[in-house]
DOMARBA-674471 format. One record per residue: residue number from 1; x, y, z of N, C-alpha, C, O, CB in turn. Coordinates in steps of 0.1 Angstrom, whole numbers, plus 5000, padded with zeros to 4 digits. Glycine has a CB too. Example, Ala and Ser with C-alpha at 12.3 -4.5 7.8 and 13.67 -1.06 7.14 Angstrom:
2
<site><resi>1</resi><n_X>5132</n_X><n_Y>4943</n_Y><n_Z>5078</n_Z><ca_X>5123</ca_X><ca_Y>4955</ca_Y><ca_Z>5078</ca_Z><c_X>5132</c_X><c_Y>4967</c_Y><c_Z>5078</c_Z><o_X>5142</o_X><o_Y>4967</o_Y><o_Z>5085</o_Z><cb_X>5113</cb_X><cb_Y>4955</cb_Y><cb_Z>5090</cb_Z></site>
<site><resi>2</resi><n_X>5128</n_X><n_Y>4978</n_Y><n_Z>5071</n_Z><ca_X>5137</ca_X><ca_Y>4989</ca_Y><ca_Z>5071</ca_Z><c_X>5129</c_X><c_Y>5000</c_Y><c_Z>5079</c_Z><o_X>5134</o_X><o_Y>5011</o_Y><o_Z>5080</o_Z><cb_X>5141</cb_X><cb_Y>4994</cb_Y><cb_Z>5057</cb_Z></site>
END
This chain:
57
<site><resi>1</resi><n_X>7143</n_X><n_Y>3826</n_Y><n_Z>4873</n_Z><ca_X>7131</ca_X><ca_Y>3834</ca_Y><ca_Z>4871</ca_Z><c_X>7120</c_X><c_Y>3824</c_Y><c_Z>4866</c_Z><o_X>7123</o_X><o_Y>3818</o_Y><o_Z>4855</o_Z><cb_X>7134</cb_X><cb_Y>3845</cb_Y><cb_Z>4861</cb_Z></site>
<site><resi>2</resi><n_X>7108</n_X><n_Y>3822</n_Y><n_Z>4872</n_Z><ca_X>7097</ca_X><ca_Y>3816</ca_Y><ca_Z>4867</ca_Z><c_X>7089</c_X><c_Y>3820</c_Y><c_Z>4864</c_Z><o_X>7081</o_X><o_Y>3825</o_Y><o_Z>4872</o_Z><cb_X>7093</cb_X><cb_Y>3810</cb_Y><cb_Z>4872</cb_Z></site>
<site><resi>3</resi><n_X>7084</n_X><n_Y>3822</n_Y><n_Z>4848</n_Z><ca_X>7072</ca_X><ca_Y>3828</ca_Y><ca_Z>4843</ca_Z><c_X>7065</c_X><c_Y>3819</c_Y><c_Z>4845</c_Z><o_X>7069</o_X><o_Y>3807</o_Y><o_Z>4844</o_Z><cb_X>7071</cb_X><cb_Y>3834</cb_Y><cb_Z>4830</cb_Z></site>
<site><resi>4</resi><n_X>7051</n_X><n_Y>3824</n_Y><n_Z>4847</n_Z><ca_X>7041</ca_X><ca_Y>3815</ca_Y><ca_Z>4848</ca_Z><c_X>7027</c_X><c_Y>3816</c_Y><c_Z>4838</c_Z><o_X>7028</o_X><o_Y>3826</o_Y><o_Z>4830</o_Z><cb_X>7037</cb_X><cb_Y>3814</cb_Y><cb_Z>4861</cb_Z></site>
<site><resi>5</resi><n_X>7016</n_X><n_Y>3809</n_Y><n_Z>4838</n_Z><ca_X>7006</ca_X><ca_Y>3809</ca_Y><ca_Z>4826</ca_Z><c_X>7009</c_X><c_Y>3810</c_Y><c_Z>4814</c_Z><o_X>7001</o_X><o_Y>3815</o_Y><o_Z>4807</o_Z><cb_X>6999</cb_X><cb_Y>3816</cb_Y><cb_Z>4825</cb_Z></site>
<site><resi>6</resi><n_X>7021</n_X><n_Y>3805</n_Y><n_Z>4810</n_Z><ca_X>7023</ca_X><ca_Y>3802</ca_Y><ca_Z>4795</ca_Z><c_X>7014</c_X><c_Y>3792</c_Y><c_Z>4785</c_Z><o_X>7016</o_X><o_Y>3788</o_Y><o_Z>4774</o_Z><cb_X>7036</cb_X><cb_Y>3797</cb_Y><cb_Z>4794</cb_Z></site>
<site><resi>7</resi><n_X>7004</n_X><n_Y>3791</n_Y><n_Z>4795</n_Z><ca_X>6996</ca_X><ca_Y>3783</ca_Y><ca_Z>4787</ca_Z><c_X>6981</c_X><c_Y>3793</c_Y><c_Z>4777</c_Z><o_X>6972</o_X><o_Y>3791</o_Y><o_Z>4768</o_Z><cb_X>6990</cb_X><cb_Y>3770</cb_Y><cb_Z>4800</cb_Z></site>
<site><resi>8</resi><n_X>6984</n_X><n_Y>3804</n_Y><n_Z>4786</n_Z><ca_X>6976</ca_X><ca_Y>3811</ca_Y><ca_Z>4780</ca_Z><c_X>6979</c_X><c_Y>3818</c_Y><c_Z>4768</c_Z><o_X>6969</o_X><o_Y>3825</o_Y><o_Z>4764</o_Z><cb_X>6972</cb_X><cb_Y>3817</cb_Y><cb_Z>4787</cb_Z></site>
<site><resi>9</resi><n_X>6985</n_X><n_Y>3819</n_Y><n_Z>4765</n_Z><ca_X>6988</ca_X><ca_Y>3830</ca_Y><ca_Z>4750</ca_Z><c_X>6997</c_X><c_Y>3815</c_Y><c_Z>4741</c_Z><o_X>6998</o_X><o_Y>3803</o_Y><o_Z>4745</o_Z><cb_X>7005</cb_X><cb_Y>3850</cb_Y><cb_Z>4755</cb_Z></site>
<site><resi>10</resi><n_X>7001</n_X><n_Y>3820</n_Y><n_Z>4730</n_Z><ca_X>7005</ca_X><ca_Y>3810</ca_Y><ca_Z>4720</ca_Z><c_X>7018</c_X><c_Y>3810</c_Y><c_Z>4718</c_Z><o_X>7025</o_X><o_Y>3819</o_Y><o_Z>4723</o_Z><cb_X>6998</cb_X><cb_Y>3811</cb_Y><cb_Z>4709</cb_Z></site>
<site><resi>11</resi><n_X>7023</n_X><n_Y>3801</n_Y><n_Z>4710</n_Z><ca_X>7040</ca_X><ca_Y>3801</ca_Y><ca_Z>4712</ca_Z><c_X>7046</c_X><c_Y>3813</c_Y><c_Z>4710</c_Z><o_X>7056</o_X><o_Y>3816</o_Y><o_Z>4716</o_Z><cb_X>7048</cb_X><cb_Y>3793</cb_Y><cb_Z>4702</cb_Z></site>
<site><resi>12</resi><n_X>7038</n_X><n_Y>3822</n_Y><n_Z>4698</n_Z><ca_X>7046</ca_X><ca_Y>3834</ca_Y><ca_Z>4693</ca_Z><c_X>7047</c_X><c_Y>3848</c_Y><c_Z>4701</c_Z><o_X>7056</o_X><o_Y>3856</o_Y><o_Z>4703</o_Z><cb_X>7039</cb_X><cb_Y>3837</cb_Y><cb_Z>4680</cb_Z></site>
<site><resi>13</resi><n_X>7034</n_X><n_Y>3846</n_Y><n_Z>4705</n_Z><ca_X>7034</ca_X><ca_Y>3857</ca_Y><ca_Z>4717</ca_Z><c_X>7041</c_X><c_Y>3853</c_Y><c_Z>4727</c_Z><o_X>7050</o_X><o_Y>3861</o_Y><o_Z>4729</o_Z><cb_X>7019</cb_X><cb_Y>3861</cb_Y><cb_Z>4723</cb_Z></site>
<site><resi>14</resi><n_X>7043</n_X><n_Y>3843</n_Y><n_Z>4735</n_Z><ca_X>7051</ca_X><ca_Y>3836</ca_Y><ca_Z>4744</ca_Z><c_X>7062</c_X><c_Y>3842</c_Y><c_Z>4740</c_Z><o_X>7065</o_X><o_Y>3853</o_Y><o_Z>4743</o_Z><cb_X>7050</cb_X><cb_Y>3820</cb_Y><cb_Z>4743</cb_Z></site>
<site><resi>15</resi><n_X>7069</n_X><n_Y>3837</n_Y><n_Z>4735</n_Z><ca_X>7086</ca_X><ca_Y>3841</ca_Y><ca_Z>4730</ca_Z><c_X>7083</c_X><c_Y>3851</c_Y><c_Z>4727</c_Z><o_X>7092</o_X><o_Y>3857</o_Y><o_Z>4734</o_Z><cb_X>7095</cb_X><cb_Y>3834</cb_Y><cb_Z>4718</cb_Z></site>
<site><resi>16</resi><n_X>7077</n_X><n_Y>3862</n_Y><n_Z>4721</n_Z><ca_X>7074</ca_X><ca_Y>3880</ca_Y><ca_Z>4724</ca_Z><c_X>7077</c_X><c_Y>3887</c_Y><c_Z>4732</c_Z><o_X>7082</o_X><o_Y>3898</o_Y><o_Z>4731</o_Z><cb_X>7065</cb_X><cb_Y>3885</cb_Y><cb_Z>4725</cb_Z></site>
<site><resi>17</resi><n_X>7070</n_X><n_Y>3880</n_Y><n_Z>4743</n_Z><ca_X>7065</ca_X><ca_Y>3885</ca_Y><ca_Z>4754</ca_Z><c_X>7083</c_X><c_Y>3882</c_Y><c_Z>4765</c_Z><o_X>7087</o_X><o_Y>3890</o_Y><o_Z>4773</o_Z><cb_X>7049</cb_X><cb_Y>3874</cb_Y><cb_Z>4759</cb_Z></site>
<site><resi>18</resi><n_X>7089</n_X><n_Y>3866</n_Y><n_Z>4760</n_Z><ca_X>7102</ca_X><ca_Y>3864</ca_Y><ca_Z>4769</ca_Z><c_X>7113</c_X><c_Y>3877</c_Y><c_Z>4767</c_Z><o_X>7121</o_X><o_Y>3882</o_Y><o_Z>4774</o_Z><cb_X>7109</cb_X><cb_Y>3848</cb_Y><cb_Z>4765</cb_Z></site>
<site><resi>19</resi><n_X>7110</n_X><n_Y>3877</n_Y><n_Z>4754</n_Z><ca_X>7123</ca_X><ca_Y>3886</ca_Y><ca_Z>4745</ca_Z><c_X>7123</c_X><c_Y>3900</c_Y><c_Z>4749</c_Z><o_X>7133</o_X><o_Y>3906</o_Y><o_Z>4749</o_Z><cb_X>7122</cb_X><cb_Y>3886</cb_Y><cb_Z>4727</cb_Z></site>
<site><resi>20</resi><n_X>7109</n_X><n_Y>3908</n_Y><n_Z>4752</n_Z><ca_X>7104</ca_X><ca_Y>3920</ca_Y><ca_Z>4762</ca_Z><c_X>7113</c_X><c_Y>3917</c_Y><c_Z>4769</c_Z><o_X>7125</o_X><o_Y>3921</o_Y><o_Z>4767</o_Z><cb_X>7090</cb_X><cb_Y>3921</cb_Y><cb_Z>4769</cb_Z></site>
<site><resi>21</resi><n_X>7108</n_X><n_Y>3909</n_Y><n_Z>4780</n_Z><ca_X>7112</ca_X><ca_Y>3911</ca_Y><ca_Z>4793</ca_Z><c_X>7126</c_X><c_Y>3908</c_Y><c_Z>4797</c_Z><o_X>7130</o_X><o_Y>3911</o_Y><o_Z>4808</o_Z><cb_X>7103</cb_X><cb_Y>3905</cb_Y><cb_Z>4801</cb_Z></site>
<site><resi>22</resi><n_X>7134</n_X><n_Y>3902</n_Y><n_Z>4790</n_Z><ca_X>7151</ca_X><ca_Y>3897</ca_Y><ca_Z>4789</ca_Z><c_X>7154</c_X><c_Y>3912</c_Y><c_Z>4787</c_Z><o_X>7158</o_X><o_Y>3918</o_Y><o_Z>4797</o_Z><cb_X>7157</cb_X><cb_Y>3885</cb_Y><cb_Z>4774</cb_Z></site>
<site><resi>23</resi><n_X>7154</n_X><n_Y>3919</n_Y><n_Z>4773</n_Z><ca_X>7158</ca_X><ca_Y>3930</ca_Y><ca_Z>4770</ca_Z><c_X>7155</c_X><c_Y>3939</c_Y><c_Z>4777</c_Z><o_X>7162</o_X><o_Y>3949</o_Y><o_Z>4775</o_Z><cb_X>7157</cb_X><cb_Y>3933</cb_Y><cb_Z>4759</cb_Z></site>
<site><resi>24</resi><n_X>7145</n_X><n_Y>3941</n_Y><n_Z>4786</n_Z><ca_X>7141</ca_X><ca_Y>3953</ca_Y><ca_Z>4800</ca_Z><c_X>7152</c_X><c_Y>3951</c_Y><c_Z>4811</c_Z><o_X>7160</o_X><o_Y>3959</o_Y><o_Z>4816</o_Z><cb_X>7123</cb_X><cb_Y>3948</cb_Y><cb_Z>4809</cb_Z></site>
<site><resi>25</resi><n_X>7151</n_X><n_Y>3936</n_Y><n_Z>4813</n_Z><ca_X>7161</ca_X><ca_Y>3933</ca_Y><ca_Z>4825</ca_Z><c_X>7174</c_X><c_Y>3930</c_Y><c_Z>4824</c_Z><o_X>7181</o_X><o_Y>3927</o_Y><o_Z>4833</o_Z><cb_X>7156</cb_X><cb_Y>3924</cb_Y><cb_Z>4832</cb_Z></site>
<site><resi>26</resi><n_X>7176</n_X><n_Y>3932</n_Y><n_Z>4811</n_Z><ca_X>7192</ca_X><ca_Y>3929</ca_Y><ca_Z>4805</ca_Z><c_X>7197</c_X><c_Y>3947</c_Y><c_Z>4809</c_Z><o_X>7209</o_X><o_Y>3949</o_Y><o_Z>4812</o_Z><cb_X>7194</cb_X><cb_Y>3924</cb_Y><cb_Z>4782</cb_Z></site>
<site><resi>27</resi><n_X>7187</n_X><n_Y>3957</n_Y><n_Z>4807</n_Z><ca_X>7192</ca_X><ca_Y>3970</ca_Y><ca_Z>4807</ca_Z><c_X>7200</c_X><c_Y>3975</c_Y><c_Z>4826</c_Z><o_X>7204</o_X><o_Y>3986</o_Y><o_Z>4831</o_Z><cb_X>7176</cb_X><cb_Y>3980</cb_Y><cb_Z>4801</cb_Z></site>
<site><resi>28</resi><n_X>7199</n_X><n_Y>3963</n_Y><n_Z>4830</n_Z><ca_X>7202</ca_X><ca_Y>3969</ca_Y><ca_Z>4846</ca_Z><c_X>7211</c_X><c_Y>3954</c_Y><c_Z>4851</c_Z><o_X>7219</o_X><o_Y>3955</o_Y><o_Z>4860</o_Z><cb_X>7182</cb_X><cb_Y>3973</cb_Y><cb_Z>4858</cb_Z></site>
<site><resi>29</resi><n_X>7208</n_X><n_Y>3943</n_Y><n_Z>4845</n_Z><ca_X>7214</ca_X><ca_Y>3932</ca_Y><ca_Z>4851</ca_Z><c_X>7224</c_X><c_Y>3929</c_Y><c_Z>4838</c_Z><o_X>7222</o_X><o_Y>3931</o_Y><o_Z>4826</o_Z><cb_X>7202</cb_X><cb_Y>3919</cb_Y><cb_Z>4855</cb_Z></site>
<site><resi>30</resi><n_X>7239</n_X><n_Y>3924</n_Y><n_Z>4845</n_Z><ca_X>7250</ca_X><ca_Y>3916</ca_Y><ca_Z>4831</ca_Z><c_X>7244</c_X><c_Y>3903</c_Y><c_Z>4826</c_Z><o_X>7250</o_X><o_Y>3897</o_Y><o_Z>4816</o_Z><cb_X>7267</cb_X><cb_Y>3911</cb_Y><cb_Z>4836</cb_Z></site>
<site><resi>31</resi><n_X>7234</n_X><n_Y>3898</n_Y><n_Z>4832</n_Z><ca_X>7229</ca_X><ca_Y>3882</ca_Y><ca_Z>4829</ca_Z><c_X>7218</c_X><c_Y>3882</c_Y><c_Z>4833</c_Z><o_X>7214</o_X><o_Y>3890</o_Y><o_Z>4841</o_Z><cb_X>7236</cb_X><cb_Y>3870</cb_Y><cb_Z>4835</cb_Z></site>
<site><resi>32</resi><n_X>7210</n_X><n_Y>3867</n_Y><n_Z>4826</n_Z><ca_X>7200</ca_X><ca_Y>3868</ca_Y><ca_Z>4829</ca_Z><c_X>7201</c_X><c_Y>3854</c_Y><c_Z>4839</c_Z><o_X>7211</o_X><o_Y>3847</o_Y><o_Z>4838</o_Z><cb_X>7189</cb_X><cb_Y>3869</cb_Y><cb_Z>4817</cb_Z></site>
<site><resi>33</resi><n_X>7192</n_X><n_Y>3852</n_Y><n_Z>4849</n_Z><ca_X>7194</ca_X><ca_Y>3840</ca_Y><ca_Z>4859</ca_Z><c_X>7189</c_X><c_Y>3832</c_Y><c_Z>4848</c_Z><o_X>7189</o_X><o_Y>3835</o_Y><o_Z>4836</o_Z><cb_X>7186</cb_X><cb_Y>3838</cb_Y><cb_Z>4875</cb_Z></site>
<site><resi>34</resi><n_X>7185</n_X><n_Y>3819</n_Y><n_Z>4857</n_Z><ca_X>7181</ca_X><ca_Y>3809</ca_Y><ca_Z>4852</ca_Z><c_X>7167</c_X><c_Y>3806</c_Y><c_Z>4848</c_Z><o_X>7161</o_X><o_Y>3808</o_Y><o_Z>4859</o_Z><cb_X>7184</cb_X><cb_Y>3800</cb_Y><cb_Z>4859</cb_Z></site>
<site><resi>35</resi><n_X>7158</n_X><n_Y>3803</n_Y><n_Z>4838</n_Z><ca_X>7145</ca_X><ca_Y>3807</ca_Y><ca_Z>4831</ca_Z><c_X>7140</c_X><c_Y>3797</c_Y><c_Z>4833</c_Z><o_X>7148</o_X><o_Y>3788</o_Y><o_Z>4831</o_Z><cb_X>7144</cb_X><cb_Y>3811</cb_Y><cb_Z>4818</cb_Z></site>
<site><resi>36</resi><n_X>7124</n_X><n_Y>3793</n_Y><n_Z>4838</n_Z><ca_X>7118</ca_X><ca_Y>3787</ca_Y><ca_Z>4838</ca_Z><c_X>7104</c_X><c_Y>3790</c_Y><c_Z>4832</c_Z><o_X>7099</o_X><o_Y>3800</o_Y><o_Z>4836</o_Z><cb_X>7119</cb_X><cb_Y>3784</cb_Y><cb_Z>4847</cb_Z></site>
<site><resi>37</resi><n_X>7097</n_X><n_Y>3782</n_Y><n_Z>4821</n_Z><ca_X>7082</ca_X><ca_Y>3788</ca_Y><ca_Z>4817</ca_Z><c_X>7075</c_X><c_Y>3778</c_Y><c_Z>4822</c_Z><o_X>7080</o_X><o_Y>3767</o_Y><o_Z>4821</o_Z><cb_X>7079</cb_X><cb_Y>3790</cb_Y><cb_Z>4802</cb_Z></site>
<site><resi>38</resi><n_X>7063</n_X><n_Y>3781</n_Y><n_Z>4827</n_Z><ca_X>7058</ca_X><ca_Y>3769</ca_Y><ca_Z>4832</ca_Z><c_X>7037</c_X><c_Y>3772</c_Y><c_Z>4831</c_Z><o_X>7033</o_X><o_Y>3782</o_Y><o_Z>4826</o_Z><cb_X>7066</cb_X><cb_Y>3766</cb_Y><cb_Z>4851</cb_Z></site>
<site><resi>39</resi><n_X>7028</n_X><n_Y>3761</n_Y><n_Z>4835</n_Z><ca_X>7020</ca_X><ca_Y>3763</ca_Y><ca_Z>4834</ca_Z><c_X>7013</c_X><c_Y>3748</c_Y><c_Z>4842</c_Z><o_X>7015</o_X><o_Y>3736</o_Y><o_Z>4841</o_Z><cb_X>7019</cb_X><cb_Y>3768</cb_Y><cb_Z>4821</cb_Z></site>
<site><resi>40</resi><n_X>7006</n_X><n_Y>3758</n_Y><n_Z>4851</n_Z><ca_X>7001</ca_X><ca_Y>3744</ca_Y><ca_Z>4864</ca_Z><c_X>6989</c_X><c_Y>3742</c_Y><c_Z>4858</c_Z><o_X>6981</o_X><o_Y>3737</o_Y><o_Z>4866</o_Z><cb_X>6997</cb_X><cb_Y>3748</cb_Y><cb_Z>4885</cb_Z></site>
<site><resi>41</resi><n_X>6983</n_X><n_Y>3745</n_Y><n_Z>4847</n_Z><ca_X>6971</ca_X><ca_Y>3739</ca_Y><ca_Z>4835</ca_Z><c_X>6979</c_X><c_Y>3721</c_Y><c_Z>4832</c_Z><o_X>6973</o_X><o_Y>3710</o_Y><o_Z>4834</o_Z><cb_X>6973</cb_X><cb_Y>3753</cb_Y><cb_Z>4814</cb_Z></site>
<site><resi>42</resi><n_X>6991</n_X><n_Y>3725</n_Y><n_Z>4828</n_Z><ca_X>6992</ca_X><ca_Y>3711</ca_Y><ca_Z>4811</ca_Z><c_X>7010</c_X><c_Y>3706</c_Y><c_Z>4825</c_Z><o_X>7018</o_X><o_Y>3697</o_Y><o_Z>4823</o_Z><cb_X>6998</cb_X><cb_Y>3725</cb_Y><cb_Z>4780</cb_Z></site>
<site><resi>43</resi><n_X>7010</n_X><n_Y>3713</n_Y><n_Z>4832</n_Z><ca_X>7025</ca_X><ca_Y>3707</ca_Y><ca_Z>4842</ca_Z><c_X>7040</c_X><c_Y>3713</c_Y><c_Z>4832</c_Z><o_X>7051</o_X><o_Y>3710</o_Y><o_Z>4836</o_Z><cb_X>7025</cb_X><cb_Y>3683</cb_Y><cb_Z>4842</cb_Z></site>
<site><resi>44</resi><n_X>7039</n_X><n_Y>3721</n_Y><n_Z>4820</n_Z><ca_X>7048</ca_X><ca_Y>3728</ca_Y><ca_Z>4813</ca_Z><c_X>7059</c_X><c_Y>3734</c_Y><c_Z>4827</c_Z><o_X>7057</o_X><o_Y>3740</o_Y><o_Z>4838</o_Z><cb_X>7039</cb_X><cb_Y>3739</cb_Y><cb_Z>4803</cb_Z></site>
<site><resi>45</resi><n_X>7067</n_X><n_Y>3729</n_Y><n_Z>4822</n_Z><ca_X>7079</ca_X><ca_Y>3736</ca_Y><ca_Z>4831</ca_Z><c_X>7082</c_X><c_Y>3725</c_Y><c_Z>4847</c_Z><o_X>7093</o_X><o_Y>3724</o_Y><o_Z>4853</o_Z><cb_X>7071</cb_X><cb_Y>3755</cb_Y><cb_Z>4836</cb_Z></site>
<site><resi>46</resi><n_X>7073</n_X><n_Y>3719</n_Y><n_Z>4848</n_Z><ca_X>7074</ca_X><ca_Y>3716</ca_Y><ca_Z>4863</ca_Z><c_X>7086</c_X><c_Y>3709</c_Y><c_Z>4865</c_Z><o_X>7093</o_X><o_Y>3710</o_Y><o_Z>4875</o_Z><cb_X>7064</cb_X><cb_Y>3707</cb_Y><cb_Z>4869</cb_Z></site>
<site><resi>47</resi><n_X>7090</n_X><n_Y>3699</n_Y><n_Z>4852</n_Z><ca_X>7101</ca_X><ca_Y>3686</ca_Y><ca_Z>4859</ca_Z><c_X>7113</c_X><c_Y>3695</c_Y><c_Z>4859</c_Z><o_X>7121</o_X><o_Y>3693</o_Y><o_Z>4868</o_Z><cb_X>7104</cb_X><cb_Y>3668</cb_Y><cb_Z>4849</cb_Z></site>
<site><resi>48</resi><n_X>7115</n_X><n_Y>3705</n_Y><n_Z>4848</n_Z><ca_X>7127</ca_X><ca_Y>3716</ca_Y><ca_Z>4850</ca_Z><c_X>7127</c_X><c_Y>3721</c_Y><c_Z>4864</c_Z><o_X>7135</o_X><o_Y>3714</o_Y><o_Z>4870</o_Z><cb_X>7125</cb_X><cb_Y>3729</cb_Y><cb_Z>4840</cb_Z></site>
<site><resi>49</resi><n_X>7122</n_X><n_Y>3729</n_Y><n_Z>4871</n_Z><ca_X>7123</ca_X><ca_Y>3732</ca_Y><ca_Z>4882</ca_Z><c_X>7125</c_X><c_Y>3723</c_Y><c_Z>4891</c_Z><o_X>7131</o_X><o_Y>3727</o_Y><o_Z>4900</o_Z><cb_X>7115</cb_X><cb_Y>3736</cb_Y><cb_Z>4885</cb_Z></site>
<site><resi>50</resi><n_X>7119</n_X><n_Y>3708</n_Y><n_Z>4890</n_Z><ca_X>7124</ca_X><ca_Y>3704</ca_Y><ca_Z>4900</ca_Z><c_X>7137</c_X><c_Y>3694</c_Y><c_Z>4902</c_Z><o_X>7144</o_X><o_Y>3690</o_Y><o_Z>4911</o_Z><cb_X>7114</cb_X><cb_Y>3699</cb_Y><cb_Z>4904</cb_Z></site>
<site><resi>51</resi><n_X>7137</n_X><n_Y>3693</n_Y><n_Z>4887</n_Z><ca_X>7156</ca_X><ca_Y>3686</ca_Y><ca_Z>4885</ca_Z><c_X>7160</c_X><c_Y>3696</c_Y><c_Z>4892</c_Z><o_X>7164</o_X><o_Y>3694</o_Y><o_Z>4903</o_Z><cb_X>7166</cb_X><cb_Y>3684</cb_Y><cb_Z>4866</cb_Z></site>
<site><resi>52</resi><n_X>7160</n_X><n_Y>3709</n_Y><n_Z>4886</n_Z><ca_X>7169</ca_X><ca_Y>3721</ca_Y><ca_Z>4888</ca_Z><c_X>7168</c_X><c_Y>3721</c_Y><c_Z>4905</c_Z><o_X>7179</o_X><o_Y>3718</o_Y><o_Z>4910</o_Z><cb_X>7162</cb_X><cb_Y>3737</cb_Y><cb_Z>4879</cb_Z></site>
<site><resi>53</resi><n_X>7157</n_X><n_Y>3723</n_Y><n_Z>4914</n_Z><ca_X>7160</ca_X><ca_Y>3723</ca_Y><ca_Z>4924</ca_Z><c_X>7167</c_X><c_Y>3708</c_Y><c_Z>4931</c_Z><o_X>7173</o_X><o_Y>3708</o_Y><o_Z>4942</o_Z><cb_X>7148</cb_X><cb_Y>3727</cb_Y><cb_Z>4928</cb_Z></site>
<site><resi>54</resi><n_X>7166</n_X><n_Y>3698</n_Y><n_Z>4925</n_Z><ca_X>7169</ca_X><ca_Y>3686</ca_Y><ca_Z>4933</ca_Z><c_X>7187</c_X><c_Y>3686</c_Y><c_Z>4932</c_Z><o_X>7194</o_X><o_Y>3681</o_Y><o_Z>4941</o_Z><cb_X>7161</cb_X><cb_Y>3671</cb_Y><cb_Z>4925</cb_Z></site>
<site><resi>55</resi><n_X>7194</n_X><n_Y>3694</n_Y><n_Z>4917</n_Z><ca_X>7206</ca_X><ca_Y>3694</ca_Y><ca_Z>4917</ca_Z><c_X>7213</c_X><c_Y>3707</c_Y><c_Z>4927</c_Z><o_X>7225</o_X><o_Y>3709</o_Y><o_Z>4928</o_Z><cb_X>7208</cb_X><cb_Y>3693</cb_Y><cb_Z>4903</cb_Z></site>
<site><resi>56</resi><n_X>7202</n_X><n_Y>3718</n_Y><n_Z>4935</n_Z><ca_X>7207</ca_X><ca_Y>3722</ca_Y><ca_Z>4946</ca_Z><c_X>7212</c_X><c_Y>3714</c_Y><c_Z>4960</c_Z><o_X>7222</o_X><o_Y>3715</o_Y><o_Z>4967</o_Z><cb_X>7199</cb_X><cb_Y>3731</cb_Y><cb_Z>4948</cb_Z></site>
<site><resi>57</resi><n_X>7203</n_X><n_Y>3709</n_Y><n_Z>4960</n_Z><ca_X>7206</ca_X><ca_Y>3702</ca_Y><ca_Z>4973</ca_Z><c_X>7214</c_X><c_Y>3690</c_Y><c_Z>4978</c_Z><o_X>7214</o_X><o_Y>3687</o_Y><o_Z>4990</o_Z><cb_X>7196</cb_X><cb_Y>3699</cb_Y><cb_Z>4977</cb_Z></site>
END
């Protein structure tokens, strides 16, 4: 799961906002996939995604 524009709100709301949406989608899923936060402002998140994708292939 890739959230994106985390550059716009601040750490606290950030993690607010992750802990919402885990506990919404925890109510229907046993797990949560794999989490990505990212922001194509400051490159936040990018090299995660792409280790993560390079160790699919």
């Amino acid at each position: 799961m890739i959230y994106t524009k985390a550059d716009k709100m601040g750490p606290q709301a950030l993690q607010q906002n992750l802990e919402s949406i885990r506990k919404e989608m925890l109510k229907d899923w046993a797990e949560m996939p794999k989490e990505f936060v990212t922001s194509a402002e400051t490159a936040m998140g990018r090299e995660d995604i792409l280790d993560f994708m390079g160790k699919l292939m």
